[in-house]
MARVOZA-701323 format. One record per residue: residue in one letter; x, y, z of N, C-alpha, C, O in turn. Coordinates in steps of 0.05 Angstrom, whole numbers, plus 5000, padded with zeros to 4 digits. Example, Ala and Ser with C-alpha at 12.3 -4.5 7.8 and 13.67 -1.06 7.14 Angstrom:
A526448865156524649105156526449345156528549345169;S525749555142527349795143525850015157526850235161;
END
This chain:
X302860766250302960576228303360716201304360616181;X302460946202302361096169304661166166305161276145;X306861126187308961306181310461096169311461116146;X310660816189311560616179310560586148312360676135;X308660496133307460436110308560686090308860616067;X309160996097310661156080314361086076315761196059;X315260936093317360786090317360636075318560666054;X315660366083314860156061314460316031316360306016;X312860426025313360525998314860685985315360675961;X315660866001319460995998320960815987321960865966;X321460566000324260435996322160215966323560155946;X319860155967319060025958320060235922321860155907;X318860395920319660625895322060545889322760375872;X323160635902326460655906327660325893328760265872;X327260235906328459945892326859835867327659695848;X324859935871322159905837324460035818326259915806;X324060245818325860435806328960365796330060385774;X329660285817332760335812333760065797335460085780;X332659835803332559585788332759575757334059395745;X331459765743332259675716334359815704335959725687;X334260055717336860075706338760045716340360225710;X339959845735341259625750341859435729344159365724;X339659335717339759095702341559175676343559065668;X340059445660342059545637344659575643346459505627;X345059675664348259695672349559425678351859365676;X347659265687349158955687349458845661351458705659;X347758865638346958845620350158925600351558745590;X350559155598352159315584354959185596356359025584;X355359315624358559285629359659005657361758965668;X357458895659359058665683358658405665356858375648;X360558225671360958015660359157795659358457705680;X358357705641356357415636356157245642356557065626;X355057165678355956845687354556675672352156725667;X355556465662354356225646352056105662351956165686;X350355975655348655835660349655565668350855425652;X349255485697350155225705347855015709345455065709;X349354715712346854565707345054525732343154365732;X345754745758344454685779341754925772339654915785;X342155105752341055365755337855295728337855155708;X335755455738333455375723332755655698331055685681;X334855805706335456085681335155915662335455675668;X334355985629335455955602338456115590339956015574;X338756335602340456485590342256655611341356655634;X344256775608345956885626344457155633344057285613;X343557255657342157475671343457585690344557425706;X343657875694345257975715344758015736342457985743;X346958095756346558085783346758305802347658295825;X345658535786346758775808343558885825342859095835;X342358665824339058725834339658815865338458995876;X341358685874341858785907342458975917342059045941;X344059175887344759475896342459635896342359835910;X340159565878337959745877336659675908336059875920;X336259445921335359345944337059535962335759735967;X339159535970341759745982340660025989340160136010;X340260125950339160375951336960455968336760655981;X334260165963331960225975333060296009332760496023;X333960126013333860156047335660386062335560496084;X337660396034339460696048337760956050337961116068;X335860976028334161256027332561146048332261346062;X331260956060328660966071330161026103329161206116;X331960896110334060996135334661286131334061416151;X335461386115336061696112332561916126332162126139;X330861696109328961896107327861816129326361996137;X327961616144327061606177328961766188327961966199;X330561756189332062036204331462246213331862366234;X330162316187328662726188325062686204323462846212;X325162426204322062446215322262446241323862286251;X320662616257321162666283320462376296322262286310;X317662186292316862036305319361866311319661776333;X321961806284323761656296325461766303327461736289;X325861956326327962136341329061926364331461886365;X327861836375328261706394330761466387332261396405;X330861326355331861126349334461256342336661166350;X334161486326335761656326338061876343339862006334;X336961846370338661936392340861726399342861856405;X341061666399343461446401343061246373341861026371;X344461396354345361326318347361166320347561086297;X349661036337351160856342350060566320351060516298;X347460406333346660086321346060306284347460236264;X344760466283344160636254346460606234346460476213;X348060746243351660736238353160576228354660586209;X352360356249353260126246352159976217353659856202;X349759996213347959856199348859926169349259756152;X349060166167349960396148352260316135352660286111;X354060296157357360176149357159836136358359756116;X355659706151355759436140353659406116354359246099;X352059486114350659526081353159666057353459546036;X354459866060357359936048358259786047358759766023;X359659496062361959286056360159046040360458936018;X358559026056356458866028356559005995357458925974;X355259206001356159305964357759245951357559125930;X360959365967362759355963363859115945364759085922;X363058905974364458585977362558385942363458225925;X359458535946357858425916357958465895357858325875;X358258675899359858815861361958715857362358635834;X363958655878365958525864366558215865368658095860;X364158105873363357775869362057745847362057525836;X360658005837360957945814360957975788359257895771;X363558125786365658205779368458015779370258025763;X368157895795370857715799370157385815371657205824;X368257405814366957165823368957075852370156865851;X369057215870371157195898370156875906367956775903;X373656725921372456505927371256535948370656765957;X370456275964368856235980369056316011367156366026;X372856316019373756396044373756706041373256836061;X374256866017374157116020371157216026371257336047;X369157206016367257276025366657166060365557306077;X367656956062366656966092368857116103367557156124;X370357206106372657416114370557716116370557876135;X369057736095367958006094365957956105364858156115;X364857696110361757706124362357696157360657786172;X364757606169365757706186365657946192363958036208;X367358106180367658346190365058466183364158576203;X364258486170360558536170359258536199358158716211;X359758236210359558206244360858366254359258506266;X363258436259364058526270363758816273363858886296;X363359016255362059246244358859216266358359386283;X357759066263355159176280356059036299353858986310;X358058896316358558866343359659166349358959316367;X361459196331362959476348361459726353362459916364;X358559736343356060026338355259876362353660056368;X354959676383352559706404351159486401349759436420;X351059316383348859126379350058806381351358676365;X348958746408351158466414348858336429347458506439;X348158086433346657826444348357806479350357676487;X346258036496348057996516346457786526347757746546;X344157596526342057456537341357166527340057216507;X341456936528339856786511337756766519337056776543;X336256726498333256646501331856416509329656336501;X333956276532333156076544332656076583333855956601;X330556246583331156276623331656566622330756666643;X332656726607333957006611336456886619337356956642;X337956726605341356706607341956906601341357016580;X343757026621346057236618348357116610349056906621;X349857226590351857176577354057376592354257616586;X355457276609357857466626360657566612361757786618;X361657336590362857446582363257586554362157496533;X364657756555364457926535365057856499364157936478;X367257646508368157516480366257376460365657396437;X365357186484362856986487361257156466361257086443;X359757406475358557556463358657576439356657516425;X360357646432361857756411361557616393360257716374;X362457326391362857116384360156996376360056936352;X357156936393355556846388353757096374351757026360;X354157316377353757536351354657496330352957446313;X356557496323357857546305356657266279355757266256;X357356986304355856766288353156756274352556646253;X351456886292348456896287348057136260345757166251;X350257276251349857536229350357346209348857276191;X353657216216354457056186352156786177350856726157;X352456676203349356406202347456546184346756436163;X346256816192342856846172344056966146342956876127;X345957146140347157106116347056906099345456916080;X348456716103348756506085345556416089344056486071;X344656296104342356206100340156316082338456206069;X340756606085338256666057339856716031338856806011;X342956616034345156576002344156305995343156315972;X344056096004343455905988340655756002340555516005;X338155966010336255985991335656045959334555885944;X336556325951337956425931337656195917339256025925;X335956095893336355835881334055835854334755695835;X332255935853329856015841329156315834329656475851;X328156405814327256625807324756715834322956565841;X325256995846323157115859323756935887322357025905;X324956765894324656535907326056705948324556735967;X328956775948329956815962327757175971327157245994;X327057315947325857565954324057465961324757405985;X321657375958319657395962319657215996318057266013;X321357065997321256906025321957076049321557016073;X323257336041324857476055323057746057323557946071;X320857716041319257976043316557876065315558036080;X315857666064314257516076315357476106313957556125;X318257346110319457376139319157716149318657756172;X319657966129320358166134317458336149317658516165;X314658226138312958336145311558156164309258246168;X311957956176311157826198314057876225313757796248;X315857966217317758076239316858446248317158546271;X315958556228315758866223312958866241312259076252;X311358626244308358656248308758586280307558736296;X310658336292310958336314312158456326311658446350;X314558656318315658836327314459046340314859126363;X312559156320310559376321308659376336307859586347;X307459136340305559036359307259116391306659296406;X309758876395311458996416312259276427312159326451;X312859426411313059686417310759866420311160086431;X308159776411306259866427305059766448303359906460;X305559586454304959466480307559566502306959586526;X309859616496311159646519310660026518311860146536;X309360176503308460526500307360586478308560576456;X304560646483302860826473303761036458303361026434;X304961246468305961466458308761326448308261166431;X310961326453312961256430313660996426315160876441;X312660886404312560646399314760596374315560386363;X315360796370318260716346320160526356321260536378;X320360336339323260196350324860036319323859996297;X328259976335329560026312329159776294329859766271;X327559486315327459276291324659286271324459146250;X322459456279320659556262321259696236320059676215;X323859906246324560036219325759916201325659946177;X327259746216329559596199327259396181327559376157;X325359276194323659066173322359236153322359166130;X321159446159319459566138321159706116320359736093;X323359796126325159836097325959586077326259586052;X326359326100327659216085324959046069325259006045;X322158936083319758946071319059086037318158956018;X320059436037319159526018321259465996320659415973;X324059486005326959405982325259065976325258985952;X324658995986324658605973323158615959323758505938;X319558775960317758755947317558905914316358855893;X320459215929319859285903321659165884321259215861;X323459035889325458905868323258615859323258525836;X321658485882320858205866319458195839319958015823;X317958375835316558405811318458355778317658245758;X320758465783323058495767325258175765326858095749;X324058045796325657865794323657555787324657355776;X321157565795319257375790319857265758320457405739;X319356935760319556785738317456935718315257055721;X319656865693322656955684323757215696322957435691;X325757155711326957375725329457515708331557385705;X329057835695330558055679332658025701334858055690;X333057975731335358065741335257895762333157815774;X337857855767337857705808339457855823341258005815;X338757815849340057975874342457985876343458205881;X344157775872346957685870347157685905345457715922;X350657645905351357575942350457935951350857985975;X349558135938348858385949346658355966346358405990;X344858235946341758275959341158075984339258086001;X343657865980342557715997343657666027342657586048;X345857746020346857936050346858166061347358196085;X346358346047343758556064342158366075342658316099;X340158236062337158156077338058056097337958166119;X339457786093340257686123342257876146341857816170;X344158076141344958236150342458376171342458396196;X340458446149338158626170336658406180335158456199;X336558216174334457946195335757966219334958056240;X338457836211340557826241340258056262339758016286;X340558276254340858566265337858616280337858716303;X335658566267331958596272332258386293331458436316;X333558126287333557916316334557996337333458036359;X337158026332338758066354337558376370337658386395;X336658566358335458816372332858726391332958756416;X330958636378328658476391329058306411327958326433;X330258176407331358016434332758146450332158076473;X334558326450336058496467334158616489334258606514;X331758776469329958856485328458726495327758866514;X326858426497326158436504327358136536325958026553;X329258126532332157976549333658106553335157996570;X334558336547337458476564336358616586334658536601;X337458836586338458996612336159176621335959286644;X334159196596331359406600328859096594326759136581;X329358856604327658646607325258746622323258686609;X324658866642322558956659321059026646318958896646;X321159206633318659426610317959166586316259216569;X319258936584316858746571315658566589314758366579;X315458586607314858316617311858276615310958096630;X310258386600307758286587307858136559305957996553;X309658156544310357936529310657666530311757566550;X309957556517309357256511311757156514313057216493;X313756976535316856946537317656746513320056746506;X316056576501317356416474317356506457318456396437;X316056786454316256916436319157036414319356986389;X320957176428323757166427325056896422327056916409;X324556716428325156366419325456306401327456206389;X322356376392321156296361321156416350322256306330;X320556646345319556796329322456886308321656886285;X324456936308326757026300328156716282329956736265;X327356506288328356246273325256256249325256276225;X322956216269320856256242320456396223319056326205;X321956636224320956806199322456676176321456646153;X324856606184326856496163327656166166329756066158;X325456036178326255736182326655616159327655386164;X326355646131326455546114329355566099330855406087;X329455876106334055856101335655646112336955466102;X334955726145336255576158335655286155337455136147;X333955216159334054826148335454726118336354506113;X335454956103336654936083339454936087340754736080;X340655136097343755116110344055006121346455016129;X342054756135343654566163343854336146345454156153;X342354286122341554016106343754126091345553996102;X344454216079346854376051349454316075351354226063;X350054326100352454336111352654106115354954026111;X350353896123351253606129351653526102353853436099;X350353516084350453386058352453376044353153166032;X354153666045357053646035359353576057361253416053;X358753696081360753516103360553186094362353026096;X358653156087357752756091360152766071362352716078;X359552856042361752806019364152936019366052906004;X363853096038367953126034368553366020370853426013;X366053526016366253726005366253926031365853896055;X367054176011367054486032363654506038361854426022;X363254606058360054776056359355026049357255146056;X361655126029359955256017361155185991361655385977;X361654985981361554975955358454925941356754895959;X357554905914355054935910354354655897356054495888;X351454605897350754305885348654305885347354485896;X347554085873343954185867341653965894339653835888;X342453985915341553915935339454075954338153995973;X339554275944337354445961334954395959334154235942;X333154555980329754405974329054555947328054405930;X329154725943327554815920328854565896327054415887;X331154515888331654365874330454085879329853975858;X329753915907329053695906325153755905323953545909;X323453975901321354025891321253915856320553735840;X322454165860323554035826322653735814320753645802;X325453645827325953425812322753195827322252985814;X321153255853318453245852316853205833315253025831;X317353415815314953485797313353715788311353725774;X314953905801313854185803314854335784317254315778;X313354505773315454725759316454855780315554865803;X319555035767320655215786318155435794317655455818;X316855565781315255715797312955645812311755805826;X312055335808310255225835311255225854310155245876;X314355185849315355165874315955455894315655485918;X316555605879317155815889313955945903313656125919;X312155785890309555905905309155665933307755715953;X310355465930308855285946311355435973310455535994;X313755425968315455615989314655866001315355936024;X313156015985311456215993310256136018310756236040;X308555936015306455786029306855746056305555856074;X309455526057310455516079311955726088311955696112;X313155936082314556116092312456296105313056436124;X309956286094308156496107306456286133305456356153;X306656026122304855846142307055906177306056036196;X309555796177310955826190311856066215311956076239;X312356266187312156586198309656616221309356576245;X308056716199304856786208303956606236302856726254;X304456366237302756176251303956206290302556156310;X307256296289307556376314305956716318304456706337;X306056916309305057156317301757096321300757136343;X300156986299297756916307296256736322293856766328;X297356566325297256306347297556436381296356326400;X298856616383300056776406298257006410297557056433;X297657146393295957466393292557316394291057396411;X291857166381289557076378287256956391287556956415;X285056856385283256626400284656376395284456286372;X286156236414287756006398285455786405286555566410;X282455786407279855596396280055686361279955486348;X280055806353279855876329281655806311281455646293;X284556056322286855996305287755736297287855666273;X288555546324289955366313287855126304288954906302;X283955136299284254966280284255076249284254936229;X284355286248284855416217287655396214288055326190;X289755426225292555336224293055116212294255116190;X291754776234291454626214290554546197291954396183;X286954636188287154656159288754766140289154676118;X289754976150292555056128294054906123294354826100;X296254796153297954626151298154386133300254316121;X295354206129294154016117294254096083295153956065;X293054376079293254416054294954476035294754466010;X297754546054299754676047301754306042303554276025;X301054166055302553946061300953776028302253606016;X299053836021297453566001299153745977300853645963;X298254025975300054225956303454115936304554075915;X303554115969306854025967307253755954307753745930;X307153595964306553245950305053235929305053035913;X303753405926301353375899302453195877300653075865;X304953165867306052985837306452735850305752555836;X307552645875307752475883304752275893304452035888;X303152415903300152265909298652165884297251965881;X299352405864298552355838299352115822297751955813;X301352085820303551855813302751565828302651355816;X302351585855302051385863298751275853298451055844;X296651485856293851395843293851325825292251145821;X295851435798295651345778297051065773297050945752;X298450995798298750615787297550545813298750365824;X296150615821295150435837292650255826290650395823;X292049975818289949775805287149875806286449985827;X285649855789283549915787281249725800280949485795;X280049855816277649625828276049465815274649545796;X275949205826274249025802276848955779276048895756;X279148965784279848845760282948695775284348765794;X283148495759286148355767288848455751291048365757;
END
């Protein structure tokens, strides 16, 4: 674990660090997106926060390299490689979104081949997680990889909507994926328990945490399409590895694992993107619009217009993102006499939280007793 947690604060520095003067340089020489009426900014703020995030996780990958404990992940550097190359076309593809504000089919062109980049290193969904389905053919493969990288992409892009909002949800998925990972890999060996979706969460854990501070309401800087395809880039990649292992071809060495585990656990860390992208795709399919054009339909926006300030909301999203996360790994590892009735007292509290302007509203016209 100490080695892991010297990662976490490696990349954590590293993106602390590299963030502000990210922001001066956005500041000085990239262009001024206006303030739109979907957006809760006052003033035009830049967007190169994702490259400092980039940086964190490129050094913290470099510097797992030289550490012997991760030799093993490191003997076959192929999925590494891969990972390496598609964090590069993200940069690439973000700086110049924005820079040039790319439309909407070009970026998915690059978030493609993004997929395709970590299909071609080794890392493909030969299994579903329903029965131990074997997936026979190869395209098939390919194909429902490739979907599941661009799918969690976008899903944590238009989270993306609030100050601190998309990091902080993604640092929370990042350390309840890093914690079941870790747990897994010591349960399938004692002695080498390194594995590659542990590394991948705790770098990407320390890049989210150390940029949120910088990005928390009033946020000096935002991630832009950099920061936020990395994260889902490495969600997709932490899923798809986890499941490989513990449904593909070396299935035997888990079979003390919990089997819904792989089910759930990989939609919960990030269930709150994704319901967001399934409600954002019907909503504009319903009107005739593209899905990815933008509009002020998302949940954080209909909190909002609730009653919340933007940063209750971004805490009450906290809430659920950790209720959600948290509640499959400990519900599962636990005394579930215990856990799940403290679960639902959470659930309960987290739910009155949420509605709080609305219950309020209604008490306050509801008639006073004793009177007509």
């Amino acid at each position: 674990m100490r080695i892991y947690l010297l990662l976490i604060g490696i990349t954590f520095m590293t993106s602390y660090l590299l963030t502000p003067v990210l922001r001066v340089v956005g500041v000085r020489f990239m262009p001024k997106s206006p303030v739109r009426d979907r957006d809760f900014h006052e003033k035009p703020t830049p967007k190169l926060g994702g490259v400092a995030i980039i940086g964190g996780l490129y050094l913290g990958i470099l510097v797992a390299s030289q550490i012997p404990f991760f030799a093993g992940i490191f003997r076959s550097p192929e999925p590494v490689q891969g990972v390496m190359i598609a964090l590069g076309i993200i940069l690439v593809m973000g700086v110049l979104d924005d820079l040039l504000d790319l439309r909407w089919w070009i970026k998915l062109i690059g978030q493609i081949a993004v997929g395709l980049v970590i299909v071609n290193h080794g890392i493909l969904l030969k299994a579903l997680p329903v029965g131990s389905l074997q997936i026979e053919s190869p395209i098939v493969q390919i194909v429902v990889t490739v979907l599941i990288i661009v799918g969690t992409m976008n899903a944590i892009n238009f989270v993306d909507g609030l100050d601190g909002l998309a990091a902080g949800i993604s640092a929370i998925g990042a350390a309840t994926f890093f914690v079941y990972s870790y747990l897994l890999a010591t349960r399938v060996s004692a002695e080498d328990y390194a594995n590659f979706s542990a590394l991948l969460c705790a770098v990407l854990l320390g890049a989210t945490l150390g940029f949120l501070p910088h990005n928390f309401q009033p946020a000096s800087i935002f991630m832009g399409e950099t920061g936020v395809l990395a994260i889902g880039m490495l969600f997709a990649v932490a899923t798809l590895a986890v499941t490989g292992d513990v449904l593909g071809e070396d299935a035997f060495r888990f079979r003390n694992v919990p089997a819904f585990m792989p089910v759930i656990l990989p939609v919960a860390v990030i269930v709150l993107p994704y319901v967001d992208l399934l409600l954002s795709v019907i909503r504009r399919t319903a009107n005739r619009r593209s899905p990815f054009s933008a509009d002020r339909g998302h949940i954080h926006h209909r909190l909002v217009d609730l009653g919340h300030s933007p940063r209750a909301v971004v805490i009450i999203l906290y809430l659920w993102a950790s209720l959600v996360a948290s509640g499959v790994v400990v519900i599962s590892l636990t005394n579930r006499e215990i856990a799940i009735p403290l679960y639902v007292a959470a659930f309960v509290f987290v739910t009155l939280v949420t509605w709080w302007p609305l219950l309020k509203r209604a008490r306050g016209r509801a008639p006073t007793p004793g009177r007509n």
